[in-house]
C-alpha positions as semicolon CSV with decimal commas, in nm:
position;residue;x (nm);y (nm);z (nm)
1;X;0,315;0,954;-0,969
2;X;0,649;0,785;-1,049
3;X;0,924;1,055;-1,122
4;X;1,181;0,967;-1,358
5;X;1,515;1,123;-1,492
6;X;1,557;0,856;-1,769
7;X;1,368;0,566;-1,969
8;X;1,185;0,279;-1,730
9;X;1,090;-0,051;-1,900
10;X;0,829;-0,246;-1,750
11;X;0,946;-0,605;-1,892
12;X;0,707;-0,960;-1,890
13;X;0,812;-1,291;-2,071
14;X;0,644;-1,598;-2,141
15;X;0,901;-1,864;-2,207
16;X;0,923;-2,244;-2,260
17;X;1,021;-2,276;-1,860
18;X;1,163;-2,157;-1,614
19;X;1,552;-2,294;-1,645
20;X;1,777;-2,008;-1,776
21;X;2,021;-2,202;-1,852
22;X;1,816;-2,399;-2,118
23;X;1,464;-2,213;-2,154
24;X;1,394;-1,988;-2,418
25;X;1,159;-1,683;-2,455
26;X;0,806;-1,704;-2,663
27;X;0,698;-1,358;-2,629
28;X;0,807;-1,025;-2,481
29;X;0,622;-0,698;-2,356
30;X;0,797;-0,358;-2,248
31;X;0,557;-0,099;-2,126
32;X;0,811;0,171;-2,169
33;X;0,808;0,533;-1,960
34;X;0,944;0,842;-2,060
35;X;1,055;1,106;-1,824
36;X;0,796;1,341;-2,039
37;X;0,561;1,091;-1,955
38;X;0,506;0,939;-2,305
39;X;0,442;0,553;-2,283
40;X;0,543;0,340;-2,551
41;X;0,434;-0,014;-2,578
42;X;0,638;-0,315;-2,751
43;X;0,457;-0,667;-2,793
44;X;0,678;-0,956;-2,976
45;X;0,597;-1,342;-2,993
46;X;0,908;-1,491;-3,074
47;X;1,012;-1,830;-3,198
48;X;1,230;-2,019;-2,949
49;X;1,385;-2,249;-3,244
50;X;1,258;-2,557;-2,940
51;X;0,927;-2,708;-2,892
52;X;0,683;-2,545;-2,620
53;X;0,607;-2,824;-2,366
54;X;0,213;-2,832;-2,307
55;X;0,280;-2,742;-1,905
56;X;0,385;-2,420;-2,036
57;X;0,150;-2,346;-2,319
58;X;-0,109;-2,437;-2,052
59;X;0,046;-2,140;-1,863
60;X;0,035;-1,897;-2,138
61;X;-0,168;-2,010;-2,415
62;X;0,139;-1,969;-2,659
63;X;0,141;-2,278;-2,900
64;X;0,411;-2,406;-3,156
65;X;0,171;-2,307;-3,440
66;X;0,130;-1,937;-3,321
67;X;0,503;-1,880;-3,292
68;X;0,629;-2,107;-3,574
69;X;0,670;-1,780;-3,836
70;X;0,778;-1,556;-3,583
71;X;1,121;-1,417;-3,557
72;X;1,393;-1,584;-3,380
73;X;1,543;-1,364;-3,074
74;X;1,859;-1,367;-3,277
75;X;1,622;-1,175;-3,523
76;X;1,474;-0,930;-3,300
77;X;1,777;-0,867;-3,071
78;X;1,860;-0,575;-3,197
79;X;1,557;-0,438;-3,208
80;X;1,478;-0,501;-2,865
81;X;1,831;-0,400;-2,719
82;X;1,737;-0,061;-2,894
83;X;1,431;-0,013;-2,712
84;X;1,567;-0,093;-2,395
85;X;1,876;0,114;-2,456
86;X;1,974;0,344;-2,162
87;X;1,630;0,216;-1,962
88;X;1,612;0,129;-1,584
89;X;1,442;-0,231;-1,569
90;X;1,101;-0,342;-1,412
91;X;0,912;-0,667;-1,392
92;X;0,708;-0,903;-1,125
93;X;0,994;-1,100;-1,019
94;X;1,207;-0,979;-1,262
95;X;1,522;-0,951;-1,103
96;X;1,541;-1,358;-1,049
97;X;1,374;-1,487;-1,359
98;X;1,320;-1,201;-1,708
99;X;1,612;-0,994;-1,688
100;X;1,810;-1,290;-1,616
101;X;1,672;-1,491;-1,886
102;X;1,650;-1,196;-2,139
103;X;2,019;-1,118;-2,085
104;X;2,099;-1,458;-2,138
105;X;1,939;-1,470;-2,463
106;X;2,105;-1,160;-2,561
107;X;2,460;-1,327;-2,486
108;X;2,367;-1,645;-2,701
109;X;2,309;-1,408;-2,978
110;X;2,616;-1,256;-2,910
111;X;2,458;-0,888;-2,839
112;X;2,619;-0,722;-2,594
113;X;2,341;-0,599;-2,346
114;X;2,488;-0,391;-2,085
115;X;2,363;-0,381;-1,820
116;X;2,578;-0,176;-1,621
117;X;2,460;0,126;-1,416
118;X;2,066;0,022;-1,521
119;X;1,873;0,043;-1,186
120;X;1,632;-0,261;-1,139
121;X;1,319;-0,265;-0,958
122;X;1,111;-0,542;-0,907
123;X;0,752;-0,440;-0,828
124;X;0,739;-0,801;-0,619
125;X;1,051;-0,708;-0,396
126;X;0,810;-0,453;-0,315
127;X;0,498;-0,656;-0,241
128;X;0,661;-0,976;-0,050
129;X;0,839;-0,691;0,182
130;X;0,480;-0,566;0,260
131;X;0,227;-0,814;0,182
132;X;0,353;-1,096;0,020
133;X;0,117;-1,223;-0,269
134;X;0,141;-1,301;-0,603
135;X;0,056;-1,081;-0,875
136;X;-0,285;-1,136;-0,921
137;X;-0,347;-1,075;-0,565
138;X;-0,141;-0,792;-0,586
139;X;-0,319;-0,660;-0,834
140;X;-0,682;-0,694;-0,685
141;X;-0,497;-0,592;-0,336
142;X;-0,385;-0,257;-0,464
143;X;-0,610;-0,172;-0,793
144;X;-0,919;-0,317;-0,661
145;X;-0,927;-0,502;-1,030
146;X;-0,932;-0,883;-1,110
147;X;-0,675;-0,971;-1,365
148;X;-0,761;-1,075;-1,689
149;X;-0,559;-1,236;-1,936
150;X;-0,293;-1,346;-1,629
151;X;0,009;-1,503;-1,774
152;X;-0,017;-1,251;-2,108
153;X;0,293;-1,060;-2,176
154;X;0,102;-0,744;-2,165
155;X;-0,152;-0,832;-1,971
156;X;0,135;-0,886;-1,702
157;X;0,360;-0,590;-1,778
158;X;0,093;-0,331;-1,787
159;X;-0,075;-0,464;-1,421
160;X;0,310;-0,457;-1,278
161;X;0,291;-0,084;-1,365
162;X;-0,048;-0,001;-1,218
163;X;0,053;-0,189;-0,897
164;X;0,358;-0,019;-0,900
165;X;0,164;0,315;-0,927
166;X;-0,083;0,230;-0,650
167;X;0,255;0,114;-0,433
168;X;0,360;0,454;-0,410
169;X;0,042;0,586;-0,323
170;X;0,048;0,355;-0,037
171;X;0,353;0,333;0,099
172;X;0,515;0,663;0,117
173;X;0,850;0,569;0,305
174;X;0,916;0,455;-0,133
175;X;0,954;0,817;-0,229
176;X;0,857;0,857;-0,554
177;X;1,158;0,803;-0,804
178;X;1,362;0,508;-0,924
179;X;1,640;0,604;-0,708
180;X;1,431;0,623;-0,383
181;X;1,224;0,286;-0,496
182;X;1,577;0,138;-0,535
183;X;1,726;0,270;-0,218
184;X;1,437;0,095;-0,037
185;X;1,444;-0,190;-0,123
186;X;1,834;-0,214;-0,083
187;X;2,117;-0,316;-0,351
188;X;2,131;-0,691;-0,380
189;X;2,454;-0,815;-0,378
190;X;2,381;-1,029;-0,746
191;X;2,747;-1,224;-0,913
192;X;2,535;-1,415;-1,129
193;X;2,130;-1,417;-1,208
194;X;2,142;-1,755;-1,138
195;X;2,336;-1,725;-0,804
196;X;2,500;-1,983;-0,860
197;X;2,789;-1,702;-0,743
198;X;2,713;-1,472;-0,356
199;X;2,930;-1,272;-0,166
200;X;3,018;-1,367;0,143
201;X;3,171;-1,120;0,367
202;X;3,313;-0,902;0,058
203;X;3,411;-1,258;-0,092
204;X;3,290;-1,441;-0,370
205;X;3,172;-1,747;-0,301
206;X;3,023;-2,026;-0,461
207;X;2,667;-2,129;-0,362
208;X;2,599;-2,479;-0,467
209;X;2,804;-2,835;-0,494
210;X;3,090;-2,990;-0,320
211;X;3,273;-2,644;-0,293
212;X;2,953;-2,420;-0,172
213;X;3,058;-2,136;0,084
214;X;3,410;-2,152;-0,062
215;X;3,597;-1,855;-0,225
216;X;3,606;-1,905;-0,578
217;X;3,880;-1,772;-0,620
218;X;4,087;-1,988;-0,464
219;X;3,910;-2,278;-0,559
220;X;3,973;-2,197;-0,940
221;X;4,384;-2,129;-0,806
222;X;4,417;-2,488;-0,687
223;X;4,178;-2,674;-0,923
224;X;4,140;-2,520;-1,253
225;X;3,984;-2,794;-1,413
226;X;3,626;-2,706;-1,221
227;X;3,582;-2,442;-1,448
228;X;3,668;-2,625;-1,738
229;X;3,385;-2,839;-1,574
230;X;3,154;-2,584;-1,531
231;X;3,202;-2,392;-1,896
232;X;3,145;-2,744;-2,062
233;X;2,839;-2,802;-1,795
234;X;2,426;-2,698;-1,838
235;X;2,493;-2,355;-1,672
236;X;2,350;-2,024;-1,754
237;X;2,571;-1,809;-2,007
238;X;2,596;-1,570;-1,791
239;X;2,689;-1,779;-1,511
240;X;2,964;-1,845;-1,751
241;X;3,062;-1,545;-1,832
242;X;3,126;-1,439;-1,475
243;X;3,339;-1,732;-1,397
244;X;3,530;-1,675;-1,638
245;X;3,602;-1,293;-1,542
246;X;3,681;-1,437;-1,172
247;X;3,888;-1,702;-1,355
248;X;4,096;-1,454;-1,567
249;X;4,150;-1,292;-1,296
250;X;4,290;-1,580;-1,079
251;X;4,530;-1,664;-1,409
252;X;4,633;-1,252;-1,436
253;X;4,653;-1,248;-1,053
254;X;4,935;-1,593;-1,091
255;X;5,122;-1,475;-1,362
256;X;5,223;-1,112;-1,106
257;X;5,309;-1,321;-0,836
């Protein structure tokens, strides 16, 4: 069995797509674990305040009708951020795609969700380093069940746990607590969730467009106006938000020398 010393939450999210920087969340599902053991379950449909193209309600089976009355995530933000309050976070490729995308819907709420010394663990880190499948697979690969209801919040959440479960049974070099599952699979070296940010030899760098493999800092020293182009551009808040920490820092860094 997983051993825990504080609060897991085992996150899923159907959204309108799969762009963080524009994309919005339809419904969310935390299978949360106590370090007594208690599970807790939280299911919310939320209204995106955008239409739901087809290709995604396709996916999902979430429609315009079923969320039009439900809250907006500006509405259940602080709700959520209290469930998830001092929790380590799990998913099925949750480190690229729902904590990414559910932290940047807390920062367009203006919520501060921090996520600072929370320990992430994504369940398919775990299964592309041994088997590499997707979820389903994974699920009939280590459960021996056929997933129904695939693309559910719930559905999804809940099987990410039981694979997780039969993981440790079958791999023993995980150990058997967050902390060993983490040191496994090795600290990821994230700027942004949308890495549009990596570090490069102890340097940040940026990783896309004219200036990719360059230090940003120095990039932002000789040309501030590219992040006044990238704050007014179709990037991820919290893409944002870490240029402009590396940016304030470039200024502070100016005015000393």
């Amino acid at each position: 069995m997983l051993q825990i010393t504080k609060p897991i939450a085992f996150i899923d999210l159907e959204t309108t797509g799969t762009n963080l920087g524009t994309d919005r969340i339809v419904e969310i599902a935390i299978l949360k674990l106590l370090p007594d053991g208690t599970k807790t379950v939280k299911r919310k449909l939320i209204n995106p305040e955008m239409p739901i193209p087809k290709s995604s309600s396709d996916i999902h089976g979430i429609t315009d009708e079923m969320v039009k009355d439900a809250p907006t995530f500006a509405l259940a933000a602080h709700e959520l951020k209290q469930v998830l309050d001092d929790c380590d976070l799990a998913g099925y490729n949750s480190n690229r795609f729902d904590i990414p995308l559910l932290v940047e819907e807390f920062l367009r709420v203006g919520v501060d969700f921090d996520m600072k010394g929370r320990r992430m663990i994504d369940v398919q880190a775990i299964f592309h380093k041994m088997e590499q499948r997707t979820l389903s697979a994974a699920y009939k690969f280590y459960c021996g069940k056929v997933l129904d209801d695939a693309h559910s919040a719930l559905a999804d959440a809940t099987a990410t746990h039981e694979v997780l479960l039969a993981q440790l049974e079958r791999y023993p070099e995980l150990g058997n607590t967050v902390e060993s599952i983490h040191k496994f699979l090795g600290e990821e070296p994230i700027i942004d969730f949308a890495r549009r940010f990596v570090m490069s030899n102890g340097v940040e760098v940026f990783n896309f467009g004219k200036y990719k493999g360059q230090p940003i800092a120095e990039v932002l020293a000789r040309e501030p106006q590219y992040y006044d182009w990238m704050m007014k551009g179709d990037f991820p808040q919290q893409t944002k938000q870490k240029l402009t920490e590396i940016f304030t820092r470039v200024k502070l860094k100016g005015l000393k020398s």
